[in-house]
SEBAKE-909427 format. One record per residue (C-alpha): z, x, y. Coordinates in Angstrom, 2 decimals. Each point is the difference from the previous one (the first is absolute). Last residue first. Layout:
N
[r [Z, X, Y]]
...
***
This chain:
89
[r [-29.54, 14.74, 1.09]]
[r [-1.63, -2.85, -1.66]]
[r [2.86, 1.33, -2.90]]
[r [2.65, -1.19, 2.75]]
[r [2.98, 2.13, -0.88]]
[r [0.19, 1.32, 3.18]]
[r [-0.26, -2.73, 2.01]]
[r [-3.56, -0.36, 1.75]]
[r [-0.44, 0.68, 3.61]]
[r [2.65, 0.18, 3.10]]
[r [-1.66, -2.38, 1.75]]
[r [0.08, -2.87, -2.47]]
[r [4.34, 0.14, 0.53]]
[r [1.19, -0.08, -3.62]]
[r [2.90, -2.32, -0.22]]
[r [3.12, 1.00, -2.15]]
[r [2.49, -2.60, -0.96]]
[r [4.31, -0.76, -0.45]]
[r [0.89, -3.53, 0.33]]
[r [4.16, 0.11, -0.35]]
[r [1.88, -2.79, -0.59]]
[r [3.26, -2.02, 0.14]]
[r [0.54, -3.38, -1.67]]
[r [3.15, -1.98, 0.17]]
[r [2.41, -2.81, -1.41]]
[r [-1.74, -0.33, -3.51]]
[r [2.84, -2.48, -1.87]]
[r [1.40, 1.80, -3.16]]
[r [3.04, -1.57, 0.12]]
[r [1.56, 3.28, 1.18]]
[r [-2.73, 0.67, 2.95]]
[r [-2.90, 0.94, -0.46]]
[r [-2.10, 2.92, 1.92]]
[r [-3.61, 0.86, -0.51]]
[r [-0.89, 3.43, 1.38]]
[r [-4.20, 0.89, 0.56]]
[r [-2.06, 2.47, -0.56]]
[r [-3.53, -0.74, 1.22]]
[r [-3.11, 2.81, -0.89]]
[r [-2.78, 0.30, 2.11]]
[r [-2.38, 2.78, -0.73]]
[r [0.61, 0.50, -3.61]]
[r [3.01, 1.16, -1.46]]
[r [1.49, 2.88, 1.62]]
[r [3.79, 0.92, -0.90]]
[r [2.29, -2.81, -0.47]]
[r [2.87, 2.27, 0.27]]
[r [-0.38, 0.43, 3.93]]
[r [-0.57, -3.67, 0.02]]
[r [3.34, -0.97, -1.87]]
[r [1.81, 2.40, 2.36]]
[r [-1.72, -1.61, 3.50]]
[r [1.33, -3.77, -1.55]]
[r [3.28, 0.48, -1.02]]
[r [1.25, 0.28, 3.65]]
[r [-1.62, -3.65, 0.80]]
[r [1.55, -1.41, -3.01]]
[r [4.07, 1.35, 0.50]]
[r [-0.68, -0.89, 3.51]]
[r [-0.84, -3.87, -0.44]]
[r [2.33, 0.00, -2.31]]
[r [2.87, 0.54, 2.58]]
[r [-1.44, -1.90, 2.15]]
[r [0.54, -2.51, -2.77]]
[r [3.54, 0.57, -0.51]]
[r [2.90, 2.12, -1.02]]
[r [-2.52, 0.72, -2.91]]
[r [1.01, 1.34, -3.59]]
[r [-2.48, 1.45, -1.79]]
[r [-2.36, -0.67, -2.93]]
[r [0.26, 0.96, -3.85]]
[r [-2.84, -2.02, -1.65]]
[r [-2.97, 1.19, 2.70]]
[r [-3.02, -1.09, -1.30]]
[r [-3.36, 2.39, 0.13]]
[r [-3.15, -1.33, 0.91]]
[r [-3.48, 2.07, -0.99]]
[r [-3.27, -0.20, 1.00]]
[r [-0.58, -0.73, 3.79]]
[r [3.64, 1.01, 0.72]]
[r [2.89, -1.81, -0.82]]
[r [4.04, 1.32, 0.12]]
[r [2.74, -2.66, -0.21]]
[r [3.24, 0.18, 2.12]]
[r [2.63, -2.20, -1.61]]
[r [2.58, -1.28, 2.42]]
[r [4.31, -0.24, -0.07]]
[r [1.86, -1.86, 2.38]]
[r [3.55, 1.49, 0.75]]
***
């Protein structure tokens, strides 16, 4: 069975994976990244109004095979007024 490294990076930090999983195959991957994905945002905690977190998978030669990510950001709509930590405010 194939095995893959699943990398963490976010806009500061990346984090390598030096254990990895095994894969039946690349759908299989596929999954194993996109289900990672809502976790590591939940433990990102707020950073900013956009923040990208993103998985980074290799296979066993190292080779980059895949990249999943998440874009989370908060818009201000103008109606609604100043944010509230807006010192204009």
């Amino acid at each position: 069975m194939p095995h893959y490294f699943f990398d963490i990076q976010d806009d500061h930090h990346c984090a390598y994976d030096d254990i990895g999983f095994d894969c039946d195959d690349v759908e299989a991957v596929r999954c194993h990244a996109l289900a990672a994905l809502p976790t590591l945002a939940r433990d990102a905690g707020p950073d900013g109004d956009r923040q990208v977190i993103s998985v980074l998978v290799r296979d066993a030669e190292g080779g980059r095979i895949l990249k999943a990510s998440l874009t989370l950001t908060v818009e201000w709509d103008e109606t609604a007024g100043s944010p509230p930590d807006d010192p204009s405010s």
